[in-house]
C-alpha angles and dihedrals in degrees: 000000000000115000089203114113131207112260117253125247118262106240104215109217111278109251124229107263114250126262103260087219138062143215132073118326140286091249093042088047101051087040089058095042091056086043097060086043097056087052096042101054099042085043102054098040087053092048093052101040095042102031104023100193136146080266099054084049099058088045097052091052134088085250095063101040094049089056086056091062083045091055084037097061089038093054099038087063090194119114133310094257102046094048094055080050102055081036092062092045095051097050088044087045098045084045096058088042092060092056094035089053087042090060104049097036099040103023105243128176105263097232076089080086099075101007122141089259094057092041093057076038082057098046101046086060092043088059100025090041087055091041110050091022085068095036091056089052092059099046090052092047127095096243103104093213096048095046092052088053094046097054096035087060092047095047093041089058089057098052098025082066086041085054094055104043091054096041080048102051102007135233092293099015121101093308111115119189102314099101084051098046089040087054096040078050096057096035076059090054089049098045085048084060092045089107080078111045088178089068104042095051099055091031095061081045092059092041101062103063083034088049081062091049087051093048088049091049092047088056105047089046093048083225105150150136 
């Protein structure tokens, strides 16, 4: 009988699994997430304060940061999670910078920082970052459900805030130019979908009855331009 036995097998090293998302990075993400904050929040107080305008006015609203966390998590092309993620630090971060800003360029007393008013600032982004970061990821992601309800949400803010301001002032009432620029802003976010008509289509559908519960929910919370 022959004493001899049968080689083993070499085991190669087992590899790191891959990452099951795509996209940049977690440290490029969050970079770029404080790095639009920063400029967000110096930017709009500047803009408000400087060039008051129905613009400036929309940008300086929960409406119209919160559709920068939409355009955030639609940009960023990465996972649901992470984008929500990068959508919340931008908005804290931008917060911070407003009062930040407001103290060095106005001279205001530092306790801004963390005043009641920058707190209720803190905890809008923490809810609308999750939100419509994750909304804009969806939007900008090859499942056509998700897409449609993606776009559906981020559109629905901008006319939903369009909806109470004018039920709340009325077409010729107090309002200025805010309801037009909010819908030319969301007719913006369609046209940007266009590339996929299949989406649009059934997107600006869902938006409209979703745009009311958004109103509603404008006007419960007292949360306005």
């Amino acid at each position: 009988m022959s004493t001899h036995h049968a080689p083993s097998p070499v085991l190669s090293p087992a590899r790191p699994a891959a990452p099951s998302y795509v996209g940049p990075s977690t440290p490029v993400v969050l970079a770029v997430a404080v790095a639009v904050g920063l400029a967000l929040g110096v930017v709009d107080l500047w803009w408000s304060t400087s060039h008051p305008s129905a613009w400036s006015s929309v940008a300086n609203s929960c409406a119209g940061w919160a559709a920068c966390a939409f355009a955030l998590g639609a940009v960023l092309r990465v996972d649901t999670l992470r984008a929500a993620v990068a959508a919340v630090v931008m908005l804290a971060v931008a917060v911070e910078a407003y009062y930040a800003a407001e103290v060095v360029l106005w001279g205001s007393d530092r306790w801004i920082l963390t005043s009641p008013v920058a707190t209720e600032w803190l905890v809008l982004a923490g809810i609308s970052g999750a939100i419509y970061g994750a909304a804009g990821a969806w939007a900008a992601g090859g499942s056509w459900v998700r897409a449609v309800v993606g776009l559906a949400v981020g559109v629905s803010l901008l006319l939903g805030d369009a909806w109470q301001l004018v039920g709340r002032d009325g077409v010729g009432g107090g309002v200025g130019g805010e309801p037009r620029v909010l819908v030319l802003l969301a007719l913006v976010m369609l046209a940007a979908s266009l590339r996929r008509p299949w989406v649009t289509i059934p997107a600006l559908v869902l938006s409209l009855p979703l745009s009311l519960v958004v109103a509603a929910a404008f006007v419960s919370t007292g949360v306005s331009i």
